[in-house]
Residue frames as a rotation matrix with the C-alpha (Angstrom) as fourth column:
UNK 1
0.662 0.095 -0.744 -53.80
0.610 -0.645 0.460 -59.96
-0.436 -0.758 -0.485 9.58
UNK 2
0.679 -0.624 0.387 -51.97
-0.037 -0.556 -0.831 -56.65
0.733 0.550 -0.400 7.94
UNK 3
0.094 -0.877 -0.471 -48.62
0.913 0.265 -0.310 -56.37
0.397 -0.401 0.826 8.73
UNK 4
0.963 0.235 0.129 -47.55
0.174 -0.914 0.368 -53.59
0.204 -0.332 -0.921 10.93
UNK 5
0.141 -0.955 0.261 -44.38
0.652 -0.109 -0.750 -51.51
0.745 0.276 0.607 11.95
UNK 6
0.649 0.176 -0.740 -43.21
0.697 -0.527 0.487 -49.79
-0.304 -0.832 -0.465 15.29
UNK 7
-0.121 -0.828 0.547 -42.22
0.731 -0.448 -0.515 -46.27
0.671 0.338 0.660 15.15
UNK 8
0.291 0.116 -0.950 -41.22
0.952 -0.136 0.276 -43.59
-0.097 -0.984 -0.150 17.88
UNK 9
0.116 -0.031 0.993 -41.01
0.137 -0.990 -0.047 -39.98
0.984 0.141 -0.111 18.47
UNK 10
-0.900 -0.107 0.423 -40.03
-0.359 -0.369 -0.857 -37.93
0.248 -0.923 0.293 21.75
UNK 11
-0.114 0.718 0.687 -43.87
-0.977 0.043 -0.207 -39.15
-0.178 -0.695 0.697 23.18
UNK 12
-0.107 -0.004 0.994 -43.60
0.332 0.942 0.040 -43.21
-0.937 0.335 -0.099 22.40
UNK 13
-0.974 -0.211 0.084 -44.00
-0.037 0.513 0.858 -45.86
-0.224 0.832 -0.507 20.03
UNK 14
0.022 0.929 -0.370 -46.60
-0.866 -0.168 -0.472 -46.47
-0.500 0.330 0.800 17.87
UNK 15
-0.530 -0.261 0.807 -47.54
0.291 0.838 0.462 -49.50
-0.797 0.479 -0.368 15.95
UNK 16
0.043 0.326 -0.944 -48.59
-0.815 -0.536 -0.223 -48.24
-0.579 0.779 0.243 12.10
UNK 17
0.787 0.271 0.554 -50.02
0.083 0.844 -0.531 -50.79
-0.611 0.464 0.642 9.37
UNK 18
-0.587 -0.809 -0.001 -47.23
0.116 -0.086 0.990 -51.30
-0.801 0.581 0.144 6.38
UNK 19
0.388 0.633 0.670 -50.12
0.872 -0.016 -0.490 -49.98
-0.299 0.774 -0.557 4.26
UNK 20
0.998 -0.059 0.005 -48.90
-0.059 -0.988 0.145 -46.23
-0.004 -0.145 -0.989 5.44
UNK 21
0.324 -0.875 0.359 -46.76
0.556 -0.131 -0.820 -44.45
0.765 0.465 0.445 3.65
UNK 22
-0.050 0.047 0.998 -46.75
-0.905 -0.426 -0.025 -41.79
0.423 -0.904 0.064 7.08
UNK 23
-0.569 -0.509 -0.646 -45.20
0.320 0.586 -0.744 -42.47
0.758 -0.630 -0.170 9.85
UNK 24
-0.290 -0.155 -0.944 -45.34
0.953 0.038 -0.299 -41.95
0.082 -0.987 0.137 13.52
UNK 25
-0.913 -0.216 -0.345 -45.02
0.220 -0.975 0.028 -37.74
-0.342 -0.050 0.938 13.01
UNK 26
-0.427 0.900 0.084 -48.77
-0.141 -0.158 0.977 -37.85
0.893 0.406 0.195 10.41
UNK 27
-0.153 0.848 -0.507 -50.56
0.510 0.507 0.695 -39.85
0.847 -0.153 -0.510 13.01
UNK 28
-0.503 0.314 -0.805 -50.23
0.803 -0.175 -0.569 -37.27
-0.320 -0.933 -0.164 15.47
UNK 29
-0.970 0.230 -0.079 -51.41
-0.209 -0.621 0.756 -35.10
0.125 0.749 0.650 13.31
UNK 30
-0.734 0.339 -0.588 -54.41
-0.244 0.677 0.694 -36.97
0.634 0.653 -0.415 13.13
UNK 31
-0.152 0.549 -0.822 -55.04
0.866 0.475 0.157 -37.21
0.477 -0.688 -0.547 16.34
UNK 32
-0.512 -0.398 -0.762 -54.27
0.681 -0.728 -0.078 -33.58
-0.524 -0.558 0.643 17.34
UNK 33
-0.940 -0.010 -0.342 -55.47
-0.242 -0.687 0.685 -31.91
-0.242 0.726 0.644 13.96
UNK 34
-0.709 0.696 0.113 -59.30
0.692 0.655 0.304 -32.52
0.138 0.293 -0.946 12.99
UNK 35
-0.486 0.776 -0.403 -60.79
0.100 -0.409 -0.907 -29.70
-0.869 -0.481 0.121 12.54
UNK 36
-0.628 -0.083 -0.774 -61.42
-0.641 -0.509 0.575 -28.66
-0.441 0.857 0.266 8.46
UNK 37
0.569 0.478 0.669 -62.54
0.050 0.792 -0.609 -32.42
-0.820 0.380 0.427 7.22
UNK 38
0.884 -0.181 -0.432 -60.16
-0.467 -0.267 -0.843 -30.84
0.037 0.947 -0.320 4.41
UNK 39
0.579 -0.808 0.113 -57.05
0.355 0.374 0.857 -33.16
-0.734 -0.456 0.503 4.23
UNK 40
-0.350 -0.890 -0.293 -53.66
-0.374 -0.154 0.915 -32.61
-0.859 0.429 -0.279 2.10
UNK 41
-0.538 -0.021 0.842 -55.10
0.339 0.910 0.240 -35.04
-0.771 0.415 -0.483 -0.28
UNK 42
0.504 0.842 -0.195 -57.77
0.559 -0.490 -0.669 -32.63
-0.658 0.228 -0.717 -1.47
UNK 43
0.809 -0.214 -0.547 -55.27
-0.391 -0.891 -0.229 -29.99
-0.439 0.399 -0.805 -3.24
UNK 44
0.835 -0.355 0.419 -53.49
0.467 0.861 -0.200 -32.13
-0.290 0.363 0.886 -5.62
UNK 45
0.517 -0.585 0.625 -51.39
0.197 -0.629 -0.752 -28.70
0.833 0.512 -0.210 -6.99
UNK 46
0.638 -0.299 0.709 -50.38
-0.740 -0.491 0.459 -28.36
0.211 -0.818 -0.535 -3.48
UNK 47
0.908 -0.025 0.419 -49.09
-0.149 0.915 0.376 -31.87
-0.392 -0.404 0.826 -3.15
UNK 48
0.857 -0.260 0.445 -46.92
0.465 0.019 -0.885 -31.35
0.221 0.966 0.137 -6.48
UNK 49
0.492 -0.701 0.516 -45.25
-0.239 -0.679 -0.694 -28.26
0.837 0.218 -0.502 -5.67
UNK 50
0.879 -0.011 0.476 -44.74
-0.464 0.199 0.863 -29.78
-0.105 -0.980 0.170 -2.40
UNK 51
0.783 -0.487 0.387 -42.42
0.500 0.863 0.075 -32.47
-0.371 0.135 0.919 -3.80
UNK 52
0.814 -0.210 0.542 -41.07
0.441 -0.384 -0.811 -30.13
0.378 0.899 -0.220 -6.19
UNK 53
0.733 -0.241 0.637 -39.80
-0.618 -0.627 0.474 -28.23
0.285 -0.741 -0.608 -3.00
UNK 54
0.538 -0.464 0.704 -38.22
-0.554 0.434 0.710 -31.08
-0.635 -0.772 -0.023 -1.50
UNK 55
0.720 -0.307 0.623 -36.86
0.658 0.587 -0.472 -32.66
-0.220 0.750 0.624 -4.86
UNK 56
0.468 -0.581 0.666 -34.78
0.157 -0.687 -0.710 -29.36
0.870 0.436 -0.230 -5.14
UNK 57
0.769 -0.031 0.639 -33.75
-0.637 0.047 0.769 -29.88
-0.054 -0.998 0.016 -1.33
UNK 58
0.721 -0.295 0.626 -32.47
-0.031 0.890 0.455 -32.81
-0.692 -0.348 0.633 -2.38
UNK 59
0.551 -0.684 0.477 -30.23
0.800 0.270 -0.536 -32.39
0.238 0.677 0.696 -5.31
UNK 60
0.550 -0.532 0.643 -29.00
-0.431 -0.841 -0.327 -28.74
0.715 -0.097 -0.692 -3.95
UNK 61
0.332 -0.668 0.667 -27.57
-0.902 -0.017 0.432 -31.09
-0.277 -0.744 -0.608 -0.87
UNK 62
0.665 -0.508 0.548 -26.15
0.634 0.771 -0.054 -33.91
-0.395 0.383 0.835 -3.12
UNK 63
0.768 -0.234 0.596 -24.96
0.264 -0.733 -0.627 -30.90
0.583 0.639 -0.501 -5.28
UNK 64
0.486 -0.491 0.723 -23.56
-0.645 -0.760 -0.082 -28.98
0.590 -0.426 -0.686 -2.62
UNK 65
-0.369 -0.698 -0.614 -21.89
-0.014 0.665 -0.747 -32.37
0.929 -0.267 -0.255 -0.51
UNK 66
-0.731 0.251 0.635 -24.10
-0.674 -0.122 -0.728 -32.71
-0.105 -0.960 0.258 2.54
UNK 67
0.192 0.544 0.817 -26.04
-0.601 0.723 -0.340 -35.38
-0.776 -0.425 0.466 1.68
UNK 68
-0.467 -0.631 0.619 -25.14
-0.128 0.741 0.659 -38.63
-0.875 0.228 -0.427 -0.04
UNK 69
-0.491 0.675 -0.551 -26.30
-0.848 -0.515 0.126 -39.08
-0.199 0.529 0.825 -3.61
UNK 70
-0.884 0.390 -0.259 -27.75
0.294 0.893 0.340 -42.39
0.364 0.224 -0.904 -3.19
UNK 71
-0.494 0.820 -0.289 -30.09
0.735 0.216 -0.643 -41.26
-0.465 -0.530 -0.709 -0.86
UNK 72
-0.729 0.060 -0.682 -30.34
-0.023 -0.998 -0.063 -37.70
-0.684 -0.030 0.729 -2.78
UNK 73
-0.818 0.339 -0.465 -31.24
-0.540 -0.174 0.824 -39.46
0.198 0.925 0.325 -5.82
UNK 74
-0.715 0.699 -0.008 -33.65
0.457 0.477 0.751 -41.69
0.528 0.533 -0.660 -4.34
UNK 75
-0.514 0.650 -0.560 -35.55
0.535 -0.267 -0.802 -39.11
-0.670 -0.712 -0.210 -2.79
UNK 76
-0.737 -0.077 -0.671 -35.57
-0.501 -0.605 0.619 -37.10
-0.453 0.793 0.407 -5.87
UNK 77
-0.904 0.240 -0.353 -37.12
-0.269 0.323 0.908 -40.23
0.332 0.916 -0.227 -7.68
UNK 78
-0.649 0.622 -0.439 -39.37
0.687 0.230 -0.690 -40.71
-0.328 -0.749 -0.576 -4.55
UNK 79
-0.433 0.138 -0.891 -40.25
-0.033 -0.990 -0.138 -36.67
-0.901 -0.031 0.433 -5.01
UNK 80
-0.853 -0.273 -0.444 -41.37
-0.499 0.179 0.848 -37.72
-0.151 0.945 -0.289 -8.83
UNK 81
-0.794 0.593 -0.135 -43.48
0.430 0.704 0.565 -39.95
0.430 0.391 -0.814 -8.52
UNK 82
-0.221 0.682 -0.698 -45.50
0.678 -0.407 -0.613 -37.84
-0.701 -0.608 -0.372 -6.27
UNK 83
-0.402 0.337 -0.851 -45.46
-0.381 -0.907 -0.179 -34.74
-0.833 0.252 0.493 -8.58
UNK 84
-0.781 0.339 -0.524 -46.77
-0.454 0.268 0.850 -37.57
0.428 0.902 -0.056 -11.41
UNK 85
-0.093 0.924 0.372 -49.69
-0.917 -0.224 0.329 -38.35
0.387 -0.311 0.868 -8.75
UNK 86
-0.146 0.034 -0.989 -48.91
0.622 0.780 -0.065 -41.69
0.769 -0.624 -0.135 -7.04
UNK 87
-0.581 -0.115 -0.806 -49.50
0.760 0.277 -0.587 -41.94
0.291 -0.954 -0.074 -3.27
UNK 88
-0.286 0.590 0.755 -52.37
-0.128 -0.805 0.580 -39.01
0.950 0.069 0.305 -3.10
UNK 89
0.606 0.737 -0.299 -54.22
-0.027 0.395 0.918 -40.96
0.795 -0.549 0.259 -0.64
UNK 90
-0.168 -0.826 -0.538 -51.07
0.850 0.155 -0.504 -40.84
0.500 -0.542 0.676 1.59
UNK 91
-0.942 -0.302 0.148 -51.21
0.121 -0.715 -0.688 -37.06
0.314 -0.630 0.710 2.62
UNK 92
-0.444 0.746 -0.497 -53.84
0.650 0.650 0.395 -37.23
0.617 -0.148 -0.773 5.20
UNK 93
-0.385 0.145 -0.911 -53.54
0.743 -0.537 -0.400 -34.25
-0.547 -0.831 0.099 7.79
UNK 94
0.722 0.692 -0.004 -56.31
0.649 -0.678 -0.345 -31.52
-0.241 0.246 -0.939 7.73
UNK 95
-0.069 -0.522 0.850 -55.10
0.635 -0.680 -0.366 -28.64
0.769 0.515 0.379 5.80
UNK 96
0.259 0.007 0.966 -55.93
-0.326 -0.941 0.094 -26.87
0.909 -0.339 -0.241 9.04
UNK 97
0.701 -0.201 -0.684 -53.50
0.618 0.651 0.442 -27.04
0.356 -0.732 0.581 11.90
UNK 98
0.947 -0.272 -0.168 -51.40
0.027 -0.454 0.891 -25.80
-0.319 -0.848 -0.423 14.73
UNK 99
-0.157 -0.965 0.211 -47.19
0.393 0.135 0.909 -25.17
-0.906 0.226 0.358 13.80
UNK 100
0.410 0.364 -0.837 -47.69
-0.516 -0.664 -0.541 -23.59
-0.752 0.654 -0.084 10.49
UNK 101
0.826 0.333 -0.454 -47.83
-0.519 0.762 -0.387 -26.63
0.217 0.555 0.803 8.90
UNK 102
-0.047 -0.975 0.216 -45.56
-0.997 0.059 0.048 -28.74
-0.059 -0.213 -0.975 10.33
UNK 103
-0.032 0.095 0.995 -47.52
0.081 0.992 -0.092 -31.91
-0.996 0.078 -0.039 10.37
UNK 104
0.916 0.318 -0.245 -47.68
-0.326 0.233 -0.916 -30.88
-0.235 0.919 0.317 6.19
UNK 105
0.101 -0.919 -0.381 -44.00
-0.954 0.019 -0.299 -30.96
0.282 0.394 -0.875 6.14
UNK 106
-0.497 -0.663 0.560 -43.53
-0.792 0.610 0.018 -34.04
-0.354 -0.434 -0.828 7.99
UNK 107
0.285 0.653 0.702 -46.38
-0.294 0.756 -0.584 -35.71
-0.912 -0.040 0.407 6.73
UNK 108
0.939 0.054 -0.340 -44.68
-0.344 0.127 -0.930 -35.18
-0.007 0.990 0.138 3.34
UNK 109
-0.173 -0.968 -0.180 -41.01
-0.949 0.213 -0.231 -36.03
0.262 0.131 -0.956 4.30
UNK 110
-0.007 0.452 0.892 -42.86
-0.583 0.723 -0.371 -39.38
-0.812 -0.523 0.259 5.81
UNK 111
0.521 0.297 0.800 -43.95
0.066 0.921 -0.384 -40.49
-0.851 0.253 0.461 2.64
UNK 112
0.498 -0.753 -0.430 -40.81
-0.814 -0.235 -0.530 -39.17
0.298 0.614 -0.731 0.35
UNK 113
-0.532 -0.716 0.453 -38.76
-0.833 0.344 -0.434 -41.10
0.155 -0.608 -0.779 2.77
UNK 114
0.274 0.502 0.821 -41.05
-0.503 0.802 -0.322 -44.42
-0.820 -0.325 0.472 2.48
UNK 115
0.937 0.112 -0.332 -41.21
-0.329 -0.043 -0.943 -44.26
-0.120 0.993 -0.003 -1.12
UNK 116
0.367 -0.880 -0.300 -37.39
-0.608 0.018 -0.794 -44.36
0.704 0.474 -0.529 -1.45
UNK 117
0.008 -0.278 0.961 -36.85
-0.809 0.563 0.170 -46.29
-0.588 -0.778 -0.220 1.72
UNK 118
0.566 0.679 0.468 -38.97
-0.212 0.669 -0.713 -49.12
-0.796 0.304 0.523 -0.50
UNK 119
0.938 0.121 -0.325 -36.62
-0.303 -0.173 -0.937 -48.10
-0.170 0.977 -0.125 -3.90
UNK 120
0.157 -0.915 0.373 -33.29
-0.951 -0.242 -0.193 -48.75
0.267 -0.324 -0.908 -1.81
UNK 121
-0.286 -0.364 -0.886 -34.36
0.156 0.895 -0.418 -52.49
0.945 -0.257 -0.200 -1.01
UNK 122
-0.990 -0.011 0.141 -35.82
-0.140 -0.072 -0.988 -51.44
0.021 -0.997 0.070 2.50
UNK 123
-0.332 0.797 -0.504 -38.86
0.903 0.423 0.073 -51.90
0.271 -0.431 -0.861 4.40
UNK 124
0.350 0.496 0.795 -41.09
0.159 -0.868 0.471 -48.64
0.923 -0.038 -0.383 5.41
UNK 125
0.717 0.071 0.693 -39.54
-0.281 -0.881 0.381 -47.15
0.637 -0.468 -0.612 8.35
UNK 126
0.357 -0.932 -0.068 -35.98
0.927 0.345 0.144 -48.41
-0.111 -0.114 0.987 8.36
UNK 127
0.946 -0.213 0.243 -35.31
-0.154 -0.958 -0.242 -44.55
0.284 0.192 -0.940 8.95
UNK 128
0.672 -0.740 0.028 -31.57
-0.088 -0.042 0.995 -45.73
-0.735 -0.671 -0.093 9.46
UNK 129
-0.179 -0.283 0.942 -31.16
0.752 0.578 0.316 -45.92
-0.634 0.765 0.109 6.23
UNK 130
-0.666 -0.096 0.740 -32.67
0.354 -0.914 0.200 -42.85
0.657 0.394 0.642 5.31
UNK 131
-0.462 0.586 -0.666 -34.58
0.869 0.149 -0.472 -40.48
-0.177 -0.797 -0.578 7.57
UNK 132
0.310 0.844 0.438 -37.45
0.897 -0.412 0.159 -38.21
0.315 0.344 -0.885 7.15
UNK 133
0.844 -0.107 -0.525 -35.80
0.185 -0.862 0.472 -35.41
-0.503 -0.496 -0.708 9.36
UNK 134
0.098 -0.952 0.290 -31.80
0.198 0.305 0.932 -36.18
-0.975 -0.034 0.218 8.93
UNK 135
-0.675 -0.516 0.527 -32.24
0.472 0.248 0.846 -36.48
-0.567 0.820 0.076 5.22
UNK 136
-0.048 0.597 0.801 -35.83
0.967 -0.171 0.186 -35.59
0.248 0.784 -0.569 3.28
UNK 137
0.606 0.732 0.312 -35.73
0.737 -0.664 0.128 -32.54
0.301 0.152 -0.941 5.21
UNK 138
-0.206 -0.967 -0.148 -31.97
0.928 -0.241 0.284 -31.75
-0.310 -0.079 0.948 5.18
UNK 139
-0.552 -0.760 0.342 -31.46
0.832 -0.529 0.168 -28.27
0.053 0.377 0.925 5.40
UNK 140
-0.594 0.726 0.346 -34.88
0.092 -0.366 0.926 -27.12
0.799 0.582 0.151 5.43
UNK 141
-0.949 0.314 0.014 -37.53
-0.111 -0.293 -0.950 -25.95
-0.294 -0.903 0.313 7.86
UNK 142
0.079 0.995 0.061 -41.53
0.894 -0.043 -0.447 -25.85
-0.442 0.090 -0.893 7.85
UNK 143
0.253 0.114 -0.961 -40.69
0.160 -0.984 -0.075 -21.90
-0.954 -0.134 -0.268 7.65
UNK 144
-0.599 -0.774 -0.206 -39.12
-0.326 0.000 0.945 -22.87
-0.732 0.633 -0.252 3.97
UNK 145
-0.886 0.195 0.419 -41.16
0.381 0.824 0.421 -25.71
-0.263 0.532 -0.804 2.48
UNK 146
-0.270 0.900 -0.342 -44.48
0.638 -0.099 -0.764 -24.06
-0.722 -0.424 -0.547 3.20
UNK 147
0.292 0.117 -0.949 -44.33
-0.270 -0.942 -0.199 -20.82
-0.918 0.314 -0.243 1.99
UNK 148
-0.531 -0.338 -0.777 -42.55
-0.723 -0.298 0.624 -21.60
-0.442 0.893 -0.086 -1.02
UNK 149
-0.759 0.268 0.594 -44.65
0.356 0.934 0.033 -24.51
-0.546 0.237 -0.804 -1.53
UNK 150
0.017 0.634 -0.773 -47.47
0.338 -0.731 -0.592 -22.14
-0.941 -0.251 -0.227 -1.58
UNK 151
0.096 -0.135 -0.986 -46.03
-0.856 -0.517 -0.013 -19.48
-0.508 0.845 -0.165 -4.14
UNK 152
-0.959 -0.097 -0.266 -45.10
-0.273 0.571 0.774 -22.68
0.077 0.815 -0.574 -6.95
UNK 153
-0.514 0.846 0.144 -48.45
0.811 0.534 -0.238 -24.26
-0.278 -0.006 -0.961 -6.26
UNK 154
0.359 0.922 -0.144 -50.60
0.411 -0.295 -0.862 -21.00
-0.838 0.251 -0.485 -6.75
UNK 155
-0.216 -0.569 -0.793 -48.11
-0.271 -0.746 0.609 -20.01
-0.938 0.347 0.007 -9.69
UNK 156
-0.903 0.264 0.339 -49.36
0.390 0.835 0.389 -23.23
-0.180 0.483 -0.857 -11.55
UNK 157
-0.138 0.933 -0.332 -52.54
0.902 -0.020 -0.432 -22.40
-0.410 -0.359 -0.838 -10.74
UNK 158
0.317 0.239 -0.918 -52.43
-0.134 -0.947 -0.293 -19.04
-0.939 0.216 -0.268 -11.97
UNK 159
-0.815 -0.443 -0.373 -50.52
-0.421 0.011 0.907 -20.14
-0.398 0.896 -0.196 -15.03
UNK 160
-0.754 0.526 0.394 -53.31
0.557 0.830 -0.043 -22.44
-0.349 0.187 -0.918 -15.74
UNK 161
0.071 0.791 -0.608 -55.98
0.633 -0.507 -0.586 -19.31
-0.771 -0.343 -0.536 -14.94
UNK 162
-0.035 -0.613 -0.790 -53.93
-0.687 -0.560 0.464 -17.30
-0.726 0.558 -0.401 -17.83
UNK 163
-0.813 -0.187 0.551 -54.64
0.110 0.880 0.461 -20.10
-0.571 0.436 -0.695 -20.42
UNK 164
-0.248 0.941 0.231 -58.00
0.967 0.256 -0.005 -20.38
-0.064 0.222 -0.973 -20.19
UNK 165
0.330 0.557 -0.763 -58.23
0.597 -0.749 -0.288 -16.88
-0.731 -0.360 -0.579 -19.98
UNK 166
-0.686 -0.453 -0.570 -56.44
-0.538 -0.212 0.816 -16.22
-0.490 0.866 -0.099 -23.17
UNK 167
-0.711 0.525 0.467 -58.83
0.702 0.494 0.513 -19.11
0.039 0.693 -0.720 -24.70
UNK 168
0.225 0.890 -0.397 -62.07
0.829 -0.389 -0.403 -17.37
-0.513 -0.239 -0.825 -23.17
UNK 169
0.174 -0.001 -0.985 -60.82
-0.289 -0.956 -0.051 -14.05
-0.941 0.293 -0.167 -24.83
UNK 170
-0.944 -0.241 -0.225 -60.24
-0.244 0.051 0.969 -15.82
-0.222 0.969 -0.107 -28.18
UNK 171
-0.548 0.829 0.113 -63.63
0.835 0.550 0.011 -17.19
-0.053 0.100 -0.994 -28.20
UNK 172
0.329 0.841 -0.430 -65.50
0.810 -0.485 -0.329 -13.85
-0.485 -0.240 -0.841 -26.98
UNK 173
-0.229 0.045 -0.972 -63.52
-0.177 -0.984 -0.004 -12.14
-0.957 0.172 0.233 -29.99
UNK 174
-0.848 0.370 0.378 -64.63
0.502 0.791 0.351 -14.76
-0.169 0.488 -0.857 -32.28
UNK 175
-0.007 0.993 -0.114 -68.44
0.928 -0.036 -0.370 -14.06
-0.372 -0.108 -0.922 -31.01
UNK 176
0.137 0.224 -0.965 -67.57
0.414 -0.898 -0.149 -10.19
-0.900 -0.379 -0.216 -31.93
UNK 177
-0.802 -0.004 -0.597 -67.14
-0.491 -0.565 0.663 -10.28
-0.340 0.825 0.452 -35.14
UNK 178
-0.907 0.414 0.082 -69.85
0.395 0.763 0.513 -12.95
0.150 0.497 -0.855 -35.97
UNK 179
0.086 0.996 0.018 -72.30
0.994 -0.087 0.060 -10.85
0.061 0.013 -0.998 -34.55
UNK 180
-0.441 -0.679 -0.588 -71.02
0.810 -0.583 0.067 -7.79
-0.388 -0.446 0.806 -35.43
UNK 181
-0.846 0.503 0.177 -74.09
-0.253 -0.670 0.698 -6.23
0.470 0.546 0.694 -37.53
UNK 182
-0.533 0.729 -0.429 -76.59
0.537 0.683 0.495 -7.15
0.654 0.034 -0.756 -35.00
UNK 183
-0.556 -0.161 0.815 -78.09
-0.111 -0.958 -0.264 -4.51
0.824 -0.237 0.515 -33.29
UNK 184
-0.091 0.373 -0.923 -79.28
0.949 0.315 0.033 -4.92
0.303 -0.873 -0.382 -29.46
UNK 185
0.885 0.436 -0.166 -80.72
0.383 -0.476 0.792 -2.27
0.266 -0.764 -0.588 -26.42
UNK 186
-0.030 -0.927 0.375 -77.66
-0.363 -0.339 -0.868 -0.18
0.931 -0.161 -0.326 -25.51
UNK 187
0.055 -0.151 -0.987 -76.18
0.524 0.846 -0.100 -1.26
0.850 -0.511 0.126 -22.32
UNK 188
0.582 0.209 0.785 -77.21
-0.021 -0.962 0.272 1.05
0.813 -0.175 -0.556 -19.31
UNK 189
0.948 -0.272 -0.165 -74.74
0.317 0.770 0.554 -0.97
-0.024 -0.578 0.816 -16.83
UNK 190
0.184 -0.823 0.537 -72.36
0.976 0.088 -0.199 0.16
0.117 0.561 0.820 -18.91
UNK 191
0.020 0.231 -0.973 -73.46
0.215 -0.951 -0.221 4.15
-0.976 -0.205 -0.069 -18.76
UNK 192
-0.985 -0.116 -0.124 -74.09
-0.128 0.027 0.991 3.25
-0.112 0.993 -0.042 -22.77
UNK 193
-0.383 0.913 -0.140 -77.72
-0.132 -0.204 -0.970 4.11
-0.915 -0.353 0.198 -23.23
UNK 194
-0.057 0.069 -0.996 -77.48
-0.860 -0.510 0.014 4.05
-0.506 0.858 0.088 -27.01
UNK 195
0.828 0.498 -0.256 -78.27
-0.535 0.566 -0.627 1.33
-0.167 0.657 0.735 -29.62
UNK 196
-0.568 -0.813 0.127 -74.44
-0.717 0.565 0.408 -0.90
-0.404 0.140 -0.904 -29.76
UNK 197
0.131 0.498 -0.857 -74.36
-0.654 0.693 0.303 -3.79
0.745 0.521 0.417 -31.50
UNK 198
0.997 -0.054 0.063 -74.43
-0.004 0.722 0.692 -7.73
-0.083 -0.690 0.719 -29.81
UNK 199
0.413 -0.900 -0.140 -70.78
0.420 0.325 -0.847 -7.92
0.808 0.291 0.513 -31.58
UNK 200
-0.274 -0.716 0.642 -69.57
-0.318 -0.562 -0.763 -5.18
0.908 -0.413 -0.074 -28.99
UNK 201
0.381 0.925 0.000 -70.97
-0.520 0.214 0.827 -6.66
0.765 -0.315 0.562 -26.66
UNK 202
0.861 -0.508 -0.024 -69.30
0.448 0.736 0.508 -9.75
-0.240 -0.448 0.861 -26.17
């Protein structure tokens, strides 16, 4: 039989398997949130910068004396392994939901705050030791994490787009000189009725 763990929130307790990294705060989620079919899990870049977010959370309040740096550092190393792609399967709530994403925030300070719970010598939701509010999400709001999660995640993403789009433009000036004495149908799309070659083409 899998082991399980009881955890509580302002509407009761809950008993959760000690497979889940999420607590108590995901699984309403879960039950409340179901509309998309699209969970957290889907948008690995989103997951990343997520951590990223809260990994700089954490060392600005070890940094700044408001949170201890045992726990700072093992959230940090918690925050890590996520942005190197452990625990995917962990973030579980539909990407569409009520609070402007609060169940993403909590569902991620859940499993930050397992992760290191686990790295400290604890069991999953010994949140007296470290706690998903109190501590992974020291300092910070949904109104914070989100948004900025957002901008770093589509900045990747756009850096990435800018890559390939620098390759794709070395290639298609490649193709222009290689076919640069080949003569083709001018291009009336273009308002270029006239004979061009294929080179100008591409």
């Amino acid at each position: 039989m899998a082991k399980t763990r009881k955890e509580h929130d302002f509407i009761g307790e809950l008993e959760i398997s000690d497979d889940f990294y999420y607590g108590v705060q995901t699984f309403r989620a879960l039950e409340n949130f179901h509309l998309s079919g699209r969970a957290l899990k889907d948008y690995p870049f989103f997951i990343k910068a997520f951590a990223q977010i809260k990994k700089a959370a954490a060392l600005a309040n070890k940094e700044v004396g408001v949170l201890d740096a045992q726990k700072a550092d093992a959230i940090a190393k918690a925050c890590d392994r996520l942005i190197a792609g452990e625990f995917r399967d962990q973030f579980v709530v539909d990407m569409i939901q009520g609070g402007a994403g609060t169940s993403t925030n909590m569902n991620t300070n859940e499993v930050i705050t397992n992760i290191a719970l686990e790295s400290m010598g604890h069991k999953k939701g010994e949140y007296q030791f470290l706690h998903p509010n109190d501590h992974t999400n020291l300092g910070q709001s949904t109104n914070d994490t989100y948004p900025s999660s957002i901008k770093v995640a589509a900045y990747a993403k756009l850096t990435d787009l800018l890559k390939a789009m620098e390759n794709l433009k070395k290639e298609l000036e490649v193709k222009a000189k290689e076919y640069k004495d080949v003569i083709k149908m001018g291009r009336t799309e273009l308002e270029d009725a006239v004979p061009t070659t294929l080179g100008n083409t591409f």
